[in-house]
SEGU-514822 format. One record per residue (C-alpha): x, y, z; chain; residue in one letter. Coordinates in steps of 0.1 Angstrom, whole numbers. Layout:
! residues N
       X       Y       Z   c   r
       X       Y       Z   A   a
...
! end
This chain:
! residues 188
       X       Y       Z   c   r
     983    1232    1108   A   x
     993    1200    1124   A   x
     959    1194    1126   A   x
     952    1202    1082   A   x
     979    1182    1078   A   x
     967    1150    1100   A   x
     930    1151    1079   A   x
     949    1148    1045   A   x
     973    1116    1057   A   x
     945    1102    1077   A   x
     926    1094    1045   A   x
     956    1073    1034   A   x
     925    1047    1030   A   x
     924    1067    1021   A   x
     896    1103    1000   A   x
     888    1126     970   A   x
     884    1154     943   A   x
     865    1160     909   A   x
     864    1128     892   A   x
     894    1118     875   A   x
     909    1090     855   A   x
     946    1082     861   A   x
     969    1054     852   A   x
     966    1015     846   A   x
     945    1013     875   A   x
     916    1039     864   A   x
     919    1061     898   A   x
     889    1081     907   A   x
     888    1108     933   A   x
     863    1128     947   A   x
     858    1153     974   A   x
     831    1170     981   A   x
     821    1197    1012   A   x
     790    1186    1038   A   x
     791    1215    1065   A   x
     824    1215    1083   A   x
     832    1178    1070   A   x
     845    1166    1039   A   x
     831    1134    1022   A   x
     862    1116    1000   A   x
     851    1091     970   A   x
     877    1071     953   A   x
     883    1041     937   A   x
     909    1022     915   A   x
     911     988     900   A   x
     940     966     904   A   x
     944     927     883   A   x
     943     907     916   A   x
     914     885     933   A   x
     890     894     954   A   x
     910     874     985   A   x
     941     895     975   A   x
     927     928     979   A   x
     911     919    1011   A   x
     945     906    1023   A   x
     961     937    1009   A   x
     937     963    1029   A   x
     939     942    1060   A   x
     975     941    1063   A   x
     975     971    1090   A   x
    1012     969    1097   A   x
    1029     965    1064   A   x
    1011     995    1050   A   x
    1044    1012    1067   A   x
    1054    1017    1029   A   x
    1031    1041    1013   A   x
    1040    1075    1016   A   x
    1031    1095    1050   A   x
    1032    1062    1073   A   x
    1057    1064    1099   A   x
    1042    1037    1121   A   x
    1010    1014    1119   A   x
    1010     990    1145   A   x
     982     966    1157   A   x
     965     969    1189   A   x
     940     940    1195   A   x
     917     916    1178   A   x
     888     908    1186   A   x
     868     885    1163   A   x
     861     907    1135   A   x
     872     942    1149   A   x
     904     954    1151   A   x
     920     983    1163   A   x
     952    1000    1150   A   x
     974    1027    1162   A   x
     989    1049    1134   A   x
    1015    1070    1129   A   x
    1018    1096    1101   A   x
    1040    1124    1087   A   x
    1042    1144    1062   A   x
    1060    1176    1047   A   x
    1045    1209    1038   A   x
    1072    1234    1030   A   x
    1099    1214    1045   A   x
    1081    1213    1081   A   x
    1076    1178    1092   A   x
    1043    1173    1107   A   x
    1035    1142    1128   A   x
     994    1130    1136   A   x
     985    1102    1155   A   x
     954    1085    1154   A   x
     933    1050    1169   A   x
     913    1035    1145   A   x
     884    1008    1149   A   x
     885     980    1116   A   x
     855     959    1112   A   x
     863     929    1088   A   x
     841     913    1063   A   x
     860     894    1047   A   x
     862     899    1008   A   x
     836     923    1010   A   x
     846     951    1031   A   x
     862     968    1060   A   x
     844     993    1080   A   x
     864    1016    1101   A   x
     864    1044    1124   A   x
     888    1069    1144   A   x
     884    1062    1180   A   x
     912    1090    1192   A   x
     933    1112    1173   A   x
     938    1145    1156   A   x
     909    1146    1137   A   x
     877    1157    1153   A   x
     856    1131    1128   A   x
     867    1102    1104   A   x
     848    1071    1092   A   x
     841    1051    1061   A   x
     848    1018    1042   A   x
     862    1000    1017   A   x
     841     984     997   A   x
     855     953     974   A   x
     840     948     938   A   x
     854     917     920   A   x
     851     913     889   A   x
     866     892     859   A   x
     902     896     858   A   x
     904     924     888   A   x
     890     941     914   A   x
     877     975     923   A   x
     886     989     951   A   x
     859    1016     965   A   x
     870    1040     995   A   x
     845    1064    1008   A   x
     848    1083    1039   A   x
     835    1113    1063   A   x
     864    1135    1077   A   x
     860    1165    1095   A   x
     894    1181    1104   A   x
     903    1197    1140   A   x
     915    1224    1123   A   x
     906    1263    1117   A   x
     927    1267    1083   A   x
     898    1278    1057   A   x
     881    1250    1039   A   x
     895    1259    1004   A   x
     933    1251    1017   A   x
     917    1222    1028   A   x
     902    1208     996   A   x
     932    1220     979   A   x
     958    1194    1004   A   x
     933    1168    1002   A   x
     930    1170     961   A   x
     968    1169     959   A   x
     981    1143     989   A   x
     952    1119     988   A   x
     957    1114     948   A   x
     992    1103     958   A   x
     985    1082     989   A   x
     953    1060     961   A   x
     982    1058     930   A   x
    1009    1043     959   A   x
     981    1024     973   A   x
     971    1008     938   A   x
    1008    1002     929   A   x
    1020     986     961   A   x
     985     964     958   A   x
     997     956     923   A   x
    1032     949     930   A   x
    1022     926     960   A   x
    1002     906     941   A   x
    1026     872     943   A   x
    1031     873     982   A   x
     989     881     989   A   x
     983     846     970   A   x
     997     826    1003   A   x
     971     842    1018   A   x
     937     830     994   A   x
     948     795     992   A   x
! end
């Protein structure tokens, strides 16, 4: 279970579900099944720069906001790479569940960021964001493999990740949104 659990919050850069629109910030989530691995689509617009949304997704330790984030803490940098320890929890049925991961970043800059689980509770994760600007906004695209450790059927799965990875892409859009002001510093 811990290990179900651990696959949904991992995605927290998120992962996805039949297409759907949602909100202001026109959220789309997909998830579809590739043998014992799940491949998450999503994407969301937010009114910021290009430069602000790559200072937003590269901010590995304040991301300690969004639901499910206990702990993200940076390891080391090296040139473009980066590697982060995370901590996450999250509730099913009133039963706290903690995962841990190690994950690998690979920065470039107001493009993209590349990443991949090194360690953890997941026997598989690895994806990108990809950054589209355009006039007044700009797209954020998240797409990732997961494959959970974790013998719970693959319909529960789909189910979790439908409902908790919708959640994790509307906090991430909003807290994006909201910081908005304090990621200018950063692009000047």
């Amino acid at each position: 279970m811990k290990q179900l659990l651990y696959f949904f919050l991992i995605a927290a850069f998120g992962v996805a579900f039949a297409q759907e629109a949602s909100n202001s910030y026109d959220l789309k989530v997909a998830v579809t099944r590739a043998g014992d691995r799940f491949q998450v689509n999503a994407s969301y617009e937010v009114p910021i720069t290009v430069c602000e949304a790559f200072a937003f997704i590269t901010d590995y330790e304040g991301i300690k906001s969004l639901p499910g984030i206990v702990d993200s803490k940076v390891l080391s940098r090296s040139g473009n790479k980066v590697k982060v320890a995370r901590l996450l929890e999250e509730r099913i049925l009133f039963i706290p569940f903690e995962m841990r991961s190690e994950l690998e970043y690979t920065e470039l800059p107001n493009r993209a960021l590349l990443f991949e689980q090194i360690s953890g509770d997941t026997k598989y994760y690895k994806g990108s964001w990809r950054l589209l600007p355009e006039k007044d906004f700009t797209t954020f695209k998240y797409d990732a493999q997961i494959e959970p450790n974790s013998l719970v059927p693959s319909a529960v799965i789909e189910f979790f990740i439908k409902n908790i990875m919708r959640r994790q892409f509307e906090s991430m859009a909003e807290l994006a949104s909201q910081r908005k002001s304090t990621q200018k510093t950063a692009c000047k």
